[in-house]
C-alpha positions as CSV (number, residue, x, y, z in Angstrom):
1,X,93.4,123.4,113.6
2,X,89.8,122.0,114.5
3,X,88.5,123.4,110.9
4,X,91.0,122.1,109.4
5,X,90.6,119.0,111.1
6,X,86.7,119.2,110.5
7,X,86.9,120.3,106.8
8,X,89.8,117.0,106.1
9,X,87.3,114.5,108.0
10,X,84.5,115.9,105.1
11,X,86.8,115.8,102.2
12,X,87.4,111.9,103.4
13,X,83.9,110.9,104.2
14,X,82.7,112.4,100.2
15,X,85.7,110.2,98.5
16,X,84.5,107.4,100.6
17,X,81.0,107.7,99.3
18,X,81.8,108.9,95.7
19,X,83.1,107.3,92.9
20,X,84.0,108.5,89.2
21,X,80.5,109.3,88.1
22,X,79.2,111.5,91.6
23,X,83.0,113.3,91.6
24,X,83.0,114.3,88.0
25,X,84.1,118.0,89.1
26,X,86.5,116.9,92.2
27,X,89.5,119.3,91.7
28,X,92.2,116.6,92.1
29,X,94.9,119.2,90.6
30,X,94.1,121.3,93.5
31,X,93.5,118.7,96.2
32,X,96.5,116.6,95.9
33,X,99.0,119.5,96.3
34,X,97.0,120.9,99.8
35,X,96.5,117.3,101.3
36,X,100.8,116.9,100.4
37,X,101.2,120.2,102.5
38,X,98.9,118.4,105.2
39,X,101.0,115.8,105.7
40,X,104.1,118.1,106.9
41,X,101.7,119.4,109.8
42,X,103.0,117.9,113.4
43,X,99.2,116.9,114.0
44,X,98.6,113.4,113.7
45,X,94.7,113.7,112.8
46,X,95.5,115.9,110.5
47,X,97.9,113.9,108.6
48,X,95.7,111.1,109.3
49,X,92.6,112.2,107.6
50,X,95.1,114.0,104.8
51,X,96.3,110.5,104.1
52,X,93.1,108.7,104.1
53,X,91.9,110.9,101.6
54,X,94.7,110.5,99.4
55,X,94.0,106.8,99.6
56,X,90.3,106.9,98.7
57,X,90.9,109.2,96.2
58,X,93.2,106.5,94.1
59,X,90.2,104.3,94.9
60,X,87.7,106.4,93.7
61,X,89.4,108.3,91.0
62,X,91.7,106.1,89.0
63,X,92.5,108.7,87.3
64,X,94.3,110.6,90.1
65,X,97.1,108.4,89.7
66,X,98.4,110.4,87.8
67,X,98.8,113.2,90.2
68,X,99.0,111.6,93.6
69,X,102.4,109.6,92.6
70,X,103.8,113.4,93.4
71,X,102.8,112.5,96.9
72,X,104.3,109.3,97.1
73,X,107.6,110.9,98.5
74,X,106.2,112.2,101.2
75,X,103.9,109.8,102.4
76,X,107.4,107.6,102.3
77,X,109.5,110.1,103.9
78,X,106.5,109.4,106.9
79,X,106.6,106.2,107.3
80,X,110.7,106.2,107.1
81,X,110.7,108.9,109.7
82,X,107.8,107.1,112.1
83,X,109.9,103.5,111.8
84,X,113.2,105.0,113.0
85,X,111.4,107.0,115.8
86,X,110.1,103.5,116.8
């Protein structure tokens, strides 16, 4: 779980410093599927750092719209399941 945890924080920290011209070659095809899977795992950092990067990725990749709206159930089924648990 620590690499996991390790290699998420480094995906987040490059969106946060790239934009569309420094993450020409970002696979977002391949991304967006793994950091949906993420978000299933029962570790909050994880899903933490899985969602964060989904986040700056719309922000630094416009065009990953496109593909992250498939994660848009999941990130809702979240925060549906965290406000009933509250």
């Amino acid at each position: 779980m620590i690499i996991v945890l390790k290699a998420k924080a480094g995906d987040v920290q490059m969106l946060v410093m790239g934009n569309e011209e420094t993450l020409v070659g970002f696979p977002v095809k391949h991304a967006v599927p793994a950091l949906t899977a993420l978000l299933h795992v029962d570790n909050f950092e994880i899903m933490h750092h899985a969602c964060r990067a989904l986040t700056y990725m719309l922000e630094a990749l416009p065009r990953s719209s496109d593909i992250i709206v498939d994660a848009v159930p999941t990130l809702l089924d979240k925060v549906v399941v965290r406000a009933v648990a509250y």
